[in-house]
LOSE-109725 format. One record per residue (C-alpha): residue in one letter; x negated, y, z; residue number from 1. Coordinates in Angstrom, 2 decimals. Example, Ala and Ser with C-alpha at 12.3 -4.5 7.8 and 13.67 -1.06 7.14 Angstrom:
REM residues 2
  code        u        v        w  pos
     A   -12.30    -4.50     7.80    1
     S   -13.67    -1.06     7.14    2
This chain:
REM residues 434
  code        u        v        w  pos
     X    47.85   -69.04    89.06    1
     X    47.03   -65.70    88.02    2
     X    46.80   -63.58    90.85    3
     X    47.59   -60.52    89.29    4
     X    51.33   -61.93    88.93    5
     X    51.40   -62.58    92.47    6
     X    49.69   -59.48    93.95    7
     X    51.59   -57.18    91.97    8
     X    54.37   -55.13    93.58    9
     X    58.31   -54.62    93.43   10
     X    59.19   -52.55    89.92   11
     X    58.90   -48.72    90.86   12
     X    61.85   -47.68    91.90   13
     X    64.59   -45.31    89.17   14
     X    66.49   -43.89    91.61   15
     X    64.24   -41.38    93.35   16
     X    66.65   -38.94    91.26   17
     X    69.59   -39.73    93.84   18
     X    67.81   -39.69    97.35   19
     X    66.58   -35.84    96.28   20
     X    70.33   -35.09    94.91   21
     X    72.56   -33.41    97.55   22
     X    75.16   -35.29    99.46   23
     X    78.86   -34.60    98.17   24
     X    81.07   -34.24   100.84   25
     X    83.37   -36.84    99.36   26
     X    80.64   -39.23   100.38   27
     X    81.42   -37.96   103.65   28
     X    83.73   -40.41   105.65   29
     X    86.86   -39.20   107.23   30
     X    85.47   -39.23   110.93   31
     X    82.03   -37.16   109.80   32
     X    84.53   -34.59   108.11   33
     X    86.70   -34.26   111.65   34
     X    83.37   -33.80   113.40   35
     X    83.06   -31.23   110.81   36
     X    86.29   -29.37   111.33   37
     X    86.41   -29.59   115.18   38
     X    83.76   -26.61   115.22   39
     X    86.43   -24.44   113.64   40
     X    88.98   -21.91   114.81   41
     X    92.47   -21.77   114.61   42
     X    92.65   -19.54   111.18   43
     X    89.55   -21.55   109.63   44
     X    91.29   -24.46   110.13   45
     X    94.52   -23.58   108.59   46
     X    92.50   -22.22   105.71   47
     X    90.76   -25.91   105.10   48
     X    93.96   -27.47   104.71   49
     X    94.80   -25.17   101.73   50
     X    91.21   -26.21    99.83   51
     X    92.86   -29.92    98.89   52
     X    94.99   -32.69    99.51   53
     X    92.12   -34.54   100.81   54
     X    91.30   -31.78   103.73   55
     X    94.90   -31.48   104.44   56
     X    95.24   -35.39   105.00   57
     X    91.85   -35.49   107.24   58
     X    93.13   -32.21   109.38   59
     X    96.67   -33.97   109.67   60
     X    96.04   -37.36   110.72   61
     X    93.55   -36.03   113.38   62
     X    95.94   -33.91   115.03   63
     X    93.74   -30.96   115.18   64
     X    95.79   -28.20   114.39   65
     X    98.22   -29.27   117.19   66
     X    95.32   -29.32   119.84   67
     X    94.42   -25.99   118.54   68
     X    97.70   -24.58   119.12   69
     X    98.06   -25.94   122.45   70
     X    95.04   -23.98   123.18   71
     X    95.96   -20.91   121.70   72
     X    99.28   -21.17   123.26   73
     X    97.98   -21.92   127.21   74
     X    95.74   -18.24   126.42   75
     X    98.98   -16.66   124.57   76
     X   101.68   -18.30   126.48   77
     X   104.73   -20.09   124.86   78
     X   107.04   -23.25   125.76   79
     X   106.43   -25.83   122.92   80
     X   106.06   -29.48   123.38   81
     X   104.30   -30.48   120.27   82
     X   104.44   -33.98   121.49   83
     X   108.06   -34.14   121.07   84
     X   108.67   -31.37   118.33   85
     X   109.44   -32.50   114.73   86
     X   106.90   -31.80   112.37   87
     X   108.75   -28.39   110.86   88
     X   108.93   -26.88   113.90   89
     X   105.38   -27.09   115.01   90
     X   104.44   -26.25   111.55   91
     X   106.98   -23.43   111.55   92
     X   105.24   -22.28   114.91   93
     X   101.88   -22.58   113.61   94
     X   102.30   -20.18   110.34   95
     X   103.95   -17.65   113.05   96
     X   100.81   -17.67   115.42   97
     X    98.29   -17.52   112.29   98
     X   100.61   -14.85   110.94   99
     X   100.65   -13.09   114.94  100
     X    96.63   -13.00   114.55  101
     X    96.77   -12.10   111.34  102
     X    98.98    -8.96   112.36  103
     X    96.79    -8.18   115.57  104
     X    93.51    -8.36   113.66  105
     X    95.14    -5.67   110.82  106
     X    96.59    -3.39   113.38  107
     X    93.83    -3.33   115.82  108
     X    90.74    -5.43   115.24  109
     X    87.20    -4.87   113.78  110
     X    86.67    -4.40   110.03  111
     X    83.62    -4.95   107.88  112
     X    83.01    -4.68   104.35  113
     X    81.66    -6.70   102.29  114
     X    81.26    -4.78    98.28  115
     X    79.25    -5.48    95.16  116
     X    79.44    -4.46    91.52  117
     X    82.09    -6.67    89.59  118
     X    82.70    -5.16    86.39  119
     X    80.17    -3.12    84.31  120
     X    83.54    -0.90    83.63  121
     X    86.18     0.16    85.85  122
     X    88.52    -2.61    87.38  123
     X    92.44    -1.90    87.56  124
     X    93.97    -4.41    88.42  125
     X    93.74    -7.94    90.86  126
     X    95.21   -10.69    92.10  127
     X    94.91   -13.17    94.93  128
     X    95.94   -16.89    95.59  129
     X    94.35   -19.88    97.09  130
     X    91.03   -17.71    98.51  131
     X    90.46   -16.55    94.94  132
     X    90.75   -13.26    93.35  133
     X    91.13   -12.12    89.53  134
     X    89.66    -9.09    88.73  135
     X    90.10    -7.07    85.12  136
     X    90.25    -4.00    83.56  137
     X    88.72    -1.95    80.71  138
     X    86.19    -4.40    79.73  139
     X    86.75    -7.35    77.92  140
     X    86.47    -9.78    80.52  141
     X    88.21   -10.92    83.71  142
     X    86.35   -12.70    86.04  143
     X    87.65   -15.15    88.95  144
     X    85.72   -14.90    92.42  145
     X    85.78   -16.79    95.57  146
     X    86.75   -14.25    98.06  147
     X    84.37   -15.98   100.88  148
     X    81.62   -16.60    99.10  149
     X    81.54   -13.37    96.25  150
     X    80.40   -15.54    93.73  151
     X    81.31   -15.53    90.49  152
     X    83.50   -18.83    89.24  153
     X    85.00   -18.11    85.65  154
     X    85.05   -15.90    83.45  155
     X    87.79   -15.48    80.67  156
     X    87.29   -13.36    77.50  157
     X    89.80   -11.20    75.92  158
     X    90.59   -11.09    72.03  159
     X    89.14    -8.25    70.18  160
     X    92.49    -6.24    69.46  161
     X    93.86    -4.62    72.63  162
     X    93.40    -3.74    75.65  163
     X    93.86    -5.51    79.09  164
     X    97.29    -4.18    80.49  165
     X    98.33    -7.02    83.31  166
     X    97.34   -10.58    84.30  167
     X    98.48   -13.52    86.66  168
     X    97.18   -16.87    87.56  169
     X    98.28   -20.05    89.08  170
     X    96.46   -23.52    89.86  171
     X    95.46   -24.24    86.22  172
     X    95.90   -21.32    84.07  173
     X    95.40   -17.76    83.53  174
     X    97.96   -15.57    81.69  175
     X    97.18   -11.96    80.39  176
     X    99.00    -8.96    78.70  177
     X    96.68    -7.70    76.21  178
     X    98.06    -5.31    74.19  179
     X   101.70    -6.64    72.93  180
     X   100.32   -10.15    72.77  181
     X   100.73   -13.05    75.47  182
     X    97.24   -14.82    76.07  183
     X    96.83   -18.34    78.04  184
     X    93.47   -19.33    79.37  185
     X    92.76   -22.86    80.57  186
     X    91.08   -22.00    84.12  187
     X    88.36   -24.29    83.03  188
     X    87.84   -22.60    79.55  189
     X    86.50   -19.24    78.60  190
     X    87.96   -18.13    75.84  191
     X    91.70   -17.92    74.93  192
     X    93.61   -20.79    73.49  193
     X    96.78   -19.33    73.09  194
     X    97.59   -16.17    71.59  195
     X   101.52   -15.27    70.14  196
     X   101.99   -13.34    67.31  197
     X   102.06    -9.67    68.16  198
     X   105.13    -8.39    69.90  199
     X   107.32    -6.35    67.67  200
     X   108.01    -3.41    70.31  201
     X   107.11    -0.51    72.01  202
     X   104.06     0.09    74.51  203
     X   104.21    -1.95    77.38  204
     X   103.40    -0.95    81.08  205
     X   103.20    -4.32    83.04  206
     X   104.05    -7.93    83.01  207
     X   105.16   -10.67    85.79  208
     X   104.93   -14.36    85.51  209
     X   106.33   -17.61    87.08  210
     X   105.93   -20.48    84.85  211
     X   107.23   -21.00    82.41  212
     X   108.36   -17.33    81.34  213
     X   106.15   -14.54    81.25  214
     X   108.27   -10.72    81.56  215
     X   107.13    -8.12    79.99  216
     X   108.54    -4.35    80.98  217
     X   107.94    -1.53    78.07  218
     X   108.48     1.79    77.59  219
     X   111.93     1.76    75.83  220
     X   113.88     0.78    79.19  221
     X   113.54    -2.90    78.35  222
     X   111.91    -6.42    79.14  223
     X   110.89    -9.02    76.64  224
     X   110.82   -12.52    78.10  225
     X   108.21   -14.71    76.65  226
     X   108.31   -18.70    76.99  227
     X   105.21   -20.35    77.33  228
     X   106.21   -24.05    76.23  229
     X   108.12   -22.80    73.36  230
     X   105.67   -20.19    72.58  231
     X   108.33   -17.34    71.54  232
     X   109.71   -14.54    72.43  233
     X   112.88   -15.51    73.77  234
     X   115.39   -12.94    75.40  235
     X   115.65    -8.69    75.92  236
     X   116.95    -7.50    78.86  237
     X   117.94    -3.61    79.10  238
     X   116.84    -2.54    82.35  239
     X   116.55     1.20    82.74  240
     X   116.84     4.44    80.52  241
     X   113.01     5.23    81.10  242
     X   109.64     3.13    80.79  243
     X   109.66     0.03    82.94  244
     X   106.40     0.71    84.92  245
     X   106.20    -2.60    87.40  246
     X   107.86    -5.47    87.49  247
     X   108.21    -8.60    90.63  248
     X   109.98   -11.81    90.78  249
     X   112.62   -12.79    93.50  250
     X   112.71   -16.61    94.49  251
     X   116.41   -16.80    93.22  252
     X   115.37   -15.78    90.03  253
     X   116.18   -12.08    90.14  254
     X   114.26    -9.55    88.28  255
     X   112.86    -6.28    90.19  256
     X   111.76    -3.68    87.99  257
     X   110.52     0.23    88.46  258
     X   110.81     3.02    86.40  259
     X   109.42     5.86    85.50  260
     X   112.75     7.85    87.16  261
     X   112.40     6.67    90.57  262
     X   114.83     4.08    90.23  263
     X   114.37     0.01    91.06  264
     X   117.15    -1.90    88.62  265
     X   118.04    -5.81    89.38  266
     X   119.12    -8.47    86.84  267
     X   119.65   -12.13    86.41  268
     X   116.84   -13.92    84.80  269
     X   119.49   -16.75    84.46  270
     X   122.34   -14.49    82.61  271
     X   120.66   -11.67    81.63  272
     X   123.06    -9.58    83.80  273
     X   122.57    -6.09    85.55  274
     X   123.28    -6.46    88.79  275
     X   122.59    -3.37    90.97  276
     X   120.42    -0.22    90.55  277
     X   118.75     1.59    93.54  278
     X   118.22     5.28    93.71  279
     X   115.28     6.78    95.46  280
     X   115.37    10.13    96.69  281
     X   112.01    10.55    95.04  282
     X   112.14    10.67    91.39  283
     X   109.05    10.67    90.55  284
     X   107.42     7.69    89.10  285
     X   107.47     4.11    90.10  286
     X   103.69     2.74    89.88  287
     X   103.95    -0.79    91.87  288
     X   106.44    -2.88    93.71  289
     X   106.43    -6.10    95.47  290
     X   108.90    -8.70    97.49  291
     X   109.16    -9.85   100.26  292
     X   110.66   -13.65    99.75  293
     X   111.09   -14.56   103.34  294
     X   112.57   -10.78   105.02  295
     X   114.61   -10.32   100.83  296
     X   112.43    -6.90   101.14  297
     X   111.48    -5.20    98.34  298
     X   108.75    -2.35    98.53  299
     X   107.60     0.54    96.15  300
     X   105.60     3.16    95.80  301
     X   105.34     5.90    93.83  302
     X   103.30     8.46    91.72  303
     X   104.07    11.56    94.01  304
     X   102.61     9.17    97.39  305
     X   105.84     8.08    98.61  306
     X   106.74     4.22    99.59  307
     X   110.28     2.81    99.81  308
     X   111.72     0.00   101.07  309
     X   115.25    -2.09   100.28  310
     X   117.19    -4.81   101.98  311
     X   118.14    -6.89    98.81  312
     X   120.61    -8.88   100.79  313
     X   122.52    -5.42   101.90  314
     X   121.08    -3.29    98.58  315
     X   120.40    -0.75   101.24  316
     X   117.28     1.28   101.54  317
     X   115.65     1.03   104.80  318
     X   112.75     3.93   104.77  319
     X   110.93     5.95   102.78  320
     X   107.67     7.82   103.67  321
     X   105.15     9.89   102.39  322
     X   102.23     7.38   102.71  323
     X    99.45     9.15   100.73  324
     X    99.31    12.81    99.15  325
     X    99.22    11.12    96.06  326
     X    99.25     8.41    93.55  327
     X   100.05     5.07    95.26  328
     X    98.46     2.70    93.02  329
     X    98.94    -0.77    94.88  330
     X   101.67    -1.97    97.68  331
     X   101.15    -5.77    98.88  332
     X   101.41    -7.76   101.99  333
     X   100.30   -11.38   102.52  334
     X   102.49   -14.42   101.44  335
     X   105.37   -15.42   104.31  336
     X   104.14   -11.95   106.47  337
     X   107.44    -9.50   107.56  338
     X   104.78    -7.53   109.67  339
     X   101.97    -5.46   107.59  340
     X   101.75    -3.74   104.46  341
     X    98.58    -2.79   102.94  342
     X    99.05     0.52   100.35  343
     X    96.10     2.11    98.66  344
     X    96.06     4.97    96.24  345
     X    93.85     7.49    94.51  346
     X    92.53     8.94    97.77  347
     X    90.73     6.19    98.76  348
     X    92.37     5.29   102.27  349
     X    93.45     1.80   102.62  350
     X    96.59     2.77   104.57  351
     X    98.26    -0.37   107.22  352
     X   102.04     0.18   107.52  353
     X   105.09    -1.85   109.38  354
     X   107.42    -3.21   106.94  355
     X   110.18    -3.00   108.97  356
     X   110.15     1.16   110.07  357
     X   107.72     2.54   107.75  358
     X   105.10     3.55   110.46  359
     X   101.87     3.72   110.03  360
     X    99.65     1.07   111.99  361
     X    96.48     2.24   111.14  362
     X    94.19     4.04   108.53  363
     X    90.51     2.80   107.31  364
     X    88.11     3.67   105.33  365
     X    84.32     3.16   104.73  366
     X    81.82     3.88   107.58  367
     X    78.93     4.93   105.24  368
     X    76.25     5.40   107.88  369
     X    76.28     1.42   108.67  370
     X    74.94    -0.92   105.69  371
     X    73.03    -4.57   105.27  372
     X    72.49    -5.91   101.78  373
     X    71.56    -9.63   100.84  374
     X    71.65   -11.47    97.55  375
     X    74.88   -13.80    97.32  376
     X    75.39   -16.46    94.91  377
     X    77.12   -14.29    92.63  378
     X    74.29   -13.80    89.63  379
     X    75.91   -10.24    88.74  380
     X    74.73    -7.92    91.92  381
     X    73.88    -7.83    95.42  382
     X    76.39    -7.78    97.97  383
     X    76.45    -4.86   100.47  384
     X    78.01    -5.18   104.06  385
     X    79.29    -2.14   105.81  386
     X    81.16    -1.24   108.65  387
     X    84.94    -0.08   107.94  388
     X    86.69     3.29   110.04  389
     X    89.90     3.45   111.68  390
     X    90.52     7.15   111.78  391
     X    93.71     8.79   112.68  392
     X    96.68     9.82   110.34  393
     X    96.70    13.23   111.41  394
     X    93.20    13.53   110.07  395
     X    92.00    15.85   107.15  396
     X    91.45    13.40   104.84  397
     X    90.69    16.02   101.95  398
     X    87.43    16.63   104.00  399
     X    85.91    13.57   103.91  400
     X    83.54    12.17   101.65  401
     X    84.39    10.39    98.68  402
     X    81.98     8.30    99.12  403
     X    83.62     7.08   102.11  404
     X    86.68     6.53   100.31  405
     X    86.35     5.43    96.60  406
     X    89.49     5.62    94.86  407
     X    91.84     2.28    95.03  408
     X    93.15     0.95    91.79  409
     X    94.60    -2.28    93.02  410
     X    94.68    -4.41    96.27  411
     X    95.64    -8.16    97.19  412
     X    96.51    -9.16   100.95  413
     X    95.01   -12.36   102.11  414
     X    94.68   -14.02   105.80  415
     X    93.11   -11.20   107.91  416
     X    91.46    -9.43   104.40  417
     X    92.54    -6.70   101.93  418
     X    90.77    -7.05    98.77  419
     X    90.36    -3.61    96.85  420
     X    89.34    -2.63    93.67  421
     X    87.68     0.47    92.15  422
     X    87.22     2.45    89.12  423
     X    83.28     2.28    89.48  424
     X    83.85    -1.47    89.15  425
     X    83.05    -2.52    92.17  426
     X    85.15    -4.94    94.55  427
     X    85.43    -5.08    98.41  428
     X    86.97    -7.31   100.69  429
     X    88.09    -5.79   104.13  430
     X    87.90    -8.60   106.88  431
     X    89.76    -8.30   110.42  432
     X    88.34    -9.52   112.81  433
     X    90.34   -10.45   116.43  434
């Protein structure tokens, strides 16, 4: 017998590769990921089950969200048997205490910074779902982030001719206004694949989009309404006399739309119909506006630094205050939230305000003395943390340092974070802390 044969060892092994390869956590089994998610707090937690079905399912079945609410409820107080509530109510009373700390850490909590160069040109506008943000602006790029991590996950490329005017996303697209032209972007794909033929109007201001229509407000008084499955131009709307400046969807398909006289119109998306104008007492220009689905609030602010507010339901305004001495830029306030509303403007305060009087909950801006830089993920720049300021609204904001408070082009309102963008093209994302 050769010996050789029967010395000689197992085959060497191929699959050194995948003991050096990093575990996925859909390796992970269910238990392992609970483990996981019991070291989590209340807001973390509701945060996980947003990532995926999967996360949601895990955080369900283990009941962990209920035993977190009992425990926030025995510090907070409150008289809810989970054990015998139906699932909607305990639900309901979970997105009201997340909402509660969410409001707490705005009006009153600690605030750090955390900034880094997004854009090599100046950013104007952004938008937030789902953790992530999309940021755009003179360049010819936008660029998606993850808002906890500052890294860099797509970018999407914008066709030679024209310039980037307005931009939305949802879970598997991305849909721009560049120039008079509708552009659709794959969220997994760079470059455009979708372009219509250039729209035979005036100079438009701003666009809003819920699939499958995409609005877009211009400066003869009217909005074009584009349809993305039959790829045409499909219906004109008269709105207003002036430019329509900003534009916002209402659940019941109603159309909200600024101009550049102060006024906010209202028409059927499904008949094309006027239905109401509202009249500020400020005429000066409308620059942003958004609604409030769950109070039927719609807000506003304006060129000359006032905000407004309107009970759709009663077409009554509610308040109007001077909230800046200037340009507003951006009003927003988180998803489901009848509490806070973040404005920012061309002075650089990031201004906290009650939606319900108008008041003013609190003023921040950048605590320049205090920084810590580390390299993130992101391969474009290093990320900078700094402290944020809560100074008072009777303060003399005129004397303070720009550098302290870069002017805001656009903001997005998350769980306990304002994200704000910046001429200079750099982003930062406010956190609240309890």
């Amino acid at each position: 017998m050769d010996r050789s044969i029967s010395t000689a060892g197992p085959p060497p092994s191929n699959n050194r590769r995948n003991v050096s390869s990093p575990t996925r956590i859909q390796a992970l089994s269910d238990d392992t990921i609970c483990i996981v998610f019991s070291f989590l707090d209340f807001i973390q937690l509701i945060r996980c089950t947003a990532v995926c079905k999967s996360w949601s399912r895990v955080i369900d079945k283990s009941k962990l969200l209920q035993i977190l609410y009992r425990k926030q409820k025995g510090i907070f107080g409150g008289d809810l048997d989970i054990s015998t509530s139906s699932e909607r109510t305990w639900r309901s009373k979970l997105q009201d205490l997340a909402i509660s700390q969410h409001r707490s850490s705005l009006h009153a909590g600690s605030v750090d910074i955390y900034q880094w160069k997004g854009h090599s040109d100046g950013i104007d506008k952004c938008k937030m779902k789902m953790g992530l943000v999309l940021t755009g602006g003179s360049g010819k790029v936008m660029r998606l982030w993850s808002v906890e991590r500052y890294k860099c996950l797509a970018e999407y490329y914008l066709p030679q001719t024209g310039s980037l005017i307005d931009f939305n996303f949802d879970e598997s697209k991305v849909v721009g206004l560049v120039g008079n032209n509708i552009c659709l972007w794959r969220r997994n794909e760079r470059r455009s694949i979708f372009s219509s033929q250039k729209g035979q109007f005036p100079k438009s201001y701003c666009m809003c989009y819920v699939d499958p229509e995409a609005v877009v407000g211009c400066e003869d008084g009217r909005v074009r309404v584009f349809d993305m499955y039959g790829r045409k131009w499909s219906r004109i709307i008269k709105m207003h006399s002036g430019p329509v400046t900003c534009l916002s969807f209402s659940d019941d398909q109603l159309l909200i739309g600024g101009s550049s006289f102060g006024h906010i119109s209202l028409s059927d998306l499904s008949s094309d119909q006027q239905v109401a104008t509202l009249k500020n007492n400020d005429f000066a220009d409308l620059t942003t506006l958004c609604y409030n689905s769950r109070s039927h609030i719609v807000f506003s602010g304006s060129r000359s630094g006032r905000a407004s507010s309107w009970d759709l339901r009663m077409m009554k305004q509610l308040w109007e205050v001077r909230a800046s001495p200037n340009f507003i830029s951006s009003i927003q306030h988180m998803r489901d939230d009848t509490s806070i509303l973040a404005v920012g403007g061309i002075d650089g305060v990031l201004r906290l305000v009650d939606q319900q009087n108008g008041d003013f909950l609190s003023n921040c801006i950048i605590y320049e003395s205090s920084r810590k830089s580390y390299r993130s993920e992101t391969s474009h720049s290093t990320v900078t943390r700094k402290k944020g300021l809560r100074v008072s609204e009777d303060a003399r904001f005129d004397l303070m340092p720009r550098i302290s408070r870069p002017s805001i082009s656009c903001l997005a309102v998350g769980m306990q974070k304002v994200v704000t963008t910046h001429a200079d093209g750099y982003i930062r994302v406010w956190k609240f802390s309890k």
